[in-house]
C-alpha positions in Angstrom: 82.2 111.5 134.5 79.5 113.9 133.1 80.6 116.3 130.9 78.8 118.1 128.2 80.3 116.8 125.2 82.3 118.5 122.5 81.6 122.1 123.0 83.0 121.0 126.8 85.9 119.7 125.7 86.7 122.5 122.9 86.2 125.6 125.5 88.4 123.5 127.7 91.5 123.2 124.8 91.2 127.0 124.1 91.9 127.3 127.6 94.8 125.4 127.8 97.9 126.6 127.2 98.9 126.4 123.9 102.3 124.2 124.4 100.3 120.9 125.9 99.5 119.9 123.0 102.8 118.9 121.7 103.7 116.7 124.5 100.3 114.3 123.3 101.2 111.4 120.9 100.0 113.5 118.1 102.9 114.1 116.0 102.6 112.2 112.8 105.0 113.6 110.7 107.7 116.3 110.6 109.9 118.3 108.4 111.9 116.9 106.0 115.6 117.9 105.6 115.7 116.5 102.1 112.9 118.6 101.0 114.5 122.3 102.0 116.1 124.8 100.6 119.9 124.8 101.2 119.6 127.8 104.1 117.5 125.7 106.3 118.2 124.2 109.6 116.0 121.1 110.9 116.3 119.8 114.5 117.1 116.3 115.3 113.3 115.6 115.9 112.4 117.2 112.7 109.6 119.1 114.4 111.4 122.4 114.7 113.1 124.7 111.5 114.8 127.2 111.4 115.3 129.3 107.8 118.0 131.4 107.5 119.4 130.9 110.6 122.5 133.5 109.8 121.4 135.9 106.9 118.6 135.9 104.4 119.4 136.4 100.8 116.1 134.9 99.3 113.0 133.0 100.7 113.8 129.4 102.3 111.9 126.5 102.4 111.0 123.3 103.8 108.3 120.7 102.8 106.8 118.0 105.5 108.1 114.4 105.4 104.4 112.9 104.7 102.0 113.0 102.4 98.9 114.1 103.2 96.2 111.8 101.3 92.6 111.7 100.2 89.8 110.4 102.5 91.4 112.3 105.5 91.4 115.4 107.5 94.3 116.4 108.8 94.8 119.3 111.5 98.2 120.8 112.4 99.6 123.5 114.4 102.7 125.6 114.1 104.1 128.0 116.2 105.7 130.8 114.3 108.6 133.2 115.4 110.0 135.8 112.6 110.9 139.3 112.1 107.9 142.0 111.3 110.3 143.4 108.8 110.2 139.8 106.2 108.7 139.9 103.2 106.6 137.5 103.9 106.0 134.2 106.4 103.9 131.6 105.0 102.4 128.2 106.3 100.9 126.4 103.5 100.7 123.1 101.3 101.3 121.8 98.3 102.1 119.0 95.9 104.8 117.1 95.7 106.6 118.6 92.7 106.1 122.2 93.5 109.3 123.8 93.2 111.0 125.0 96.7 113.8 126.4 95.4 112.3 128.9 92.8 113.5 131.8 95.2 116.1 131.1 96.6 117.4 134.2 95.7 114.9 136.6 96.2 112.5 137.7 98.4 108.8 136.3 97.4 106.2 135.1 98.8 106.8 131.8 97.5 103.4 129.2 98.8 100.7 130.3 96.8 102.8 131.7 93.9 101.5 128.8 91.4 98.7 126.5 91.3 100.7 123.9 93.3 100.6 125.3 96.0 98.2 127.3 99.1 99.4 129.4 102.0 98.5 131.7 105.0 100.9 134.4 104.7 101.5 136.6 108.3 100.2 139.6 106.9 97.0 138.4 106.9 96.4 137.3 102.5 96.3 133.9 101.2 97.7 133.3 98.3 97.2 130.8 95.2 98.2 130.8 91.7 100.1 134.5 92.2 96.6 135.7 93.3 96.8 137.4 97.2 93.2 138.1 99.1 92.7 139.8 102.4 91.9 136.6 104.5 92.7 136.5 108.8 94.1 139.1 110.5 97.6 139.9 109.9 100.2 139.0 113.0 103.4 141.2 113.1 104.6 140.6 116.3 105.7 136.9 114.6 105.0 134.8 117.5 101.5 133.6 116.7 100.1 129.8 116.6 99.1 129.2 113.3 96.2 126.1 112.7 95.7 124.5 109.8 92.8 121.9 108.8 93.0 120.2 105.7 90.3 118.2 104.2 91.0 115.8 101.6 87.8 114.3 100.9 86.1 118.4 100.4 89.1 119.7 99.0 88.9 122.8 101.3 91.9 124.1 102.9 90.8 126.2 106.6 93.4 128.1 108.9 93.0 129.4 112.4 95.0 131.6 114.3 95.6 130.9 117.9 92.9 128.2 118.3 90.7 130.8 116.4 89.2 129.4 113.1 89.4 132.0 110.1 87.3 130.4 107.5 87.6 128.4 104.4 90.4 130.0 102.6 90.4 127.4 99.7 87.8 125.2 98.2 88.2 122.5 95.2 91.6 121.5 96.2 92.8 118.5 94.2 91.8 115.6 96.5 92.7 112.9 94.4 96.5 113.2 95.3 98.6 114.1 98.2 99.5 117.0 99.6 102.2 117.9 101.3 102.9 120.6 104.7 104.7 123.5 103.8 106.4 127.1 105.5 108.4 129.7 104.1 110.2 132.5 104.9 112.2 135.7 103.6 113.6 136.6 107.2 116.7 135.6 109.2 116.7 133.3 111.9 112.7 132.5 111.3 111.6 129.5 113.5 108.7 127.3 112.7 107.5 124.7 114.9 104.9 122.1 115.2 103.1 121.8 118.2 100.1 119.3 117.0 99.5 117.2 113.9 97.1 114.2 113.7 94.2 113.2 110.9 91.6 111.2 111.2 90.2 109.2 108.3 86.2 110.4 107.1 84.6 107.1 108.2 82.1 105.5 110.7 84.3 107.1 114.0 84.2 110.4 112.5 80.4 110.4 111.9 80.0 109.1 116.3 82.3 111.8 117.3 80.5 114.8 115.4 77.5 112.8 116.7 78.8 113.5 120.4 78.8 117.4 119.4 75.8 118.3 121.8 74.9 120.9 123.8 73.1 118.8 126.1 74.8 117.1 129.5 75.7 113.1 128.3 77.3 110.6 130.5 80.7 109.9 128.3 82.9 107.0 129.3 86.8 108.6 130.0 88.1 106.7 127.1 85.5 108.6 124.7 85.6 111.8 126.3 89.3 111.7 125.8 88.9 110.9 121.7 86.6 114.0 121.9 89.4 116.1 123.8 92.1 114.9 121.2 89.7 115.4 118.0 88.3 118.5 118.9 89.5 120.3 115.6 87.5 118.2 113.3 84.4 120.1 111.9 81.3 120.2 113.9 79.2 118.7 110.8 80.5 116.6 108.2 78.4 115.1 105.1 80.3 113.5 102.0 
């Protein structure tokens, strides 16, 4: 099969609906039930929540049920469905021991708020450490596909919005212990749900994939072009 390599295979993913993903063997984790604030629903599969699924009376929580560890990258994608009128929406990370239910009763935008914690808020800010910045584009209609890529071996933290990267929103991350996936939300019956996570670790594959990344016409064997077509979030350079 000839195929120009990973530019090929990224144009071809942006093309594709954004659903097909999720029916891949690329869900390695999913929420955790045990790590929520009380008002929060999670589906049997743990791969859909729902906050507030009656009435909102604060900002709800959930963390993911893996820890996300140094000498990764880890890419994930949620699909987001909320009210324009919330506070806020955020899809972040953050330690361990960063407190989900600070807020419970009131209406913050809780990732970001300390230095335990990063998020991507649908306004269009990031916030860390109670500091917002402009950052994206902000997405009222509440529907839009949020991406996030993690790096735990850079310590930078990059989001895109509908297959669209945004930039580095965070550099110097702590990469010397895990983080964990987090969303939050001050509106009523606010749905997030992941469509795509996988990681790769930064090693010898890593370095022959991002090799790959040419503009010129190769002659891949399926079985590579495939890896190519299922990695094509990782960065297009990588150097420790």
């Amino acid at each position: 099969m000839t195929m120009s390599s990973y530019n090929q295979c990224e144009d071809l993913l942006n093309s594709m609906d954004h659903d097909c993903l999720g029916a891949s063997n690329h869900m390695e984790w999913g929420w955790d039930p045990l790590e929520s604030t009380t008002d929060v629903n999670v589906s049997d599969d743990t791969f859909k929540v729902v906050i507030h699924p009656n009435t909102s009376k604060g900002t709800g929580a959930v963390r993911g049920d893996m820890p996300l560890v140094p000498g990764h990258i880890y890419y994930w994608e949620i699909k987001m469905e909320g009210s324009p009128m919330a506070t806020d929406m955020i899809v972040g990370v953050g330690t361990k021991d960063f407190n989900l239910e600070s807020s419970e009763n009131e209406y913050t935008s809780l990732i970001g708020s300390d230095e335990k914690s990063w998020g991507y808020s649908f306004r269009g800010v990031k916030h860390h450490g109670g500091e917002s910045l402009i950052y994206g584009q902000s997405h009222f209609r509440g529907d839009a596909l949020i991406g996030v890529r993690l790096d735990m071996c850079r310590g930078t933290l990059e989001f895109f919005r509908n297959r669209i990267p945004l930039g580095v929103a965070f550099e110097k991350l702590n990469n010397k212990n895990p983080l964990y996936p987090m969303v939050c939300s001050t509106a009523c019956r606010t749905n997030f749900t992941i469509n795509y996570c996988h990681s790769l670790p930064v090693n010898l594959q890593l370095y022959c994939l991002q090799a790959l990344d040419s503009k010129k016409t190769a002659l891949i064997p399926f079985g590579i072009s495939k890896m190519l077509m299922d990695s094509w979030w990782i960065p297009k350079s990588y150097s420790s």
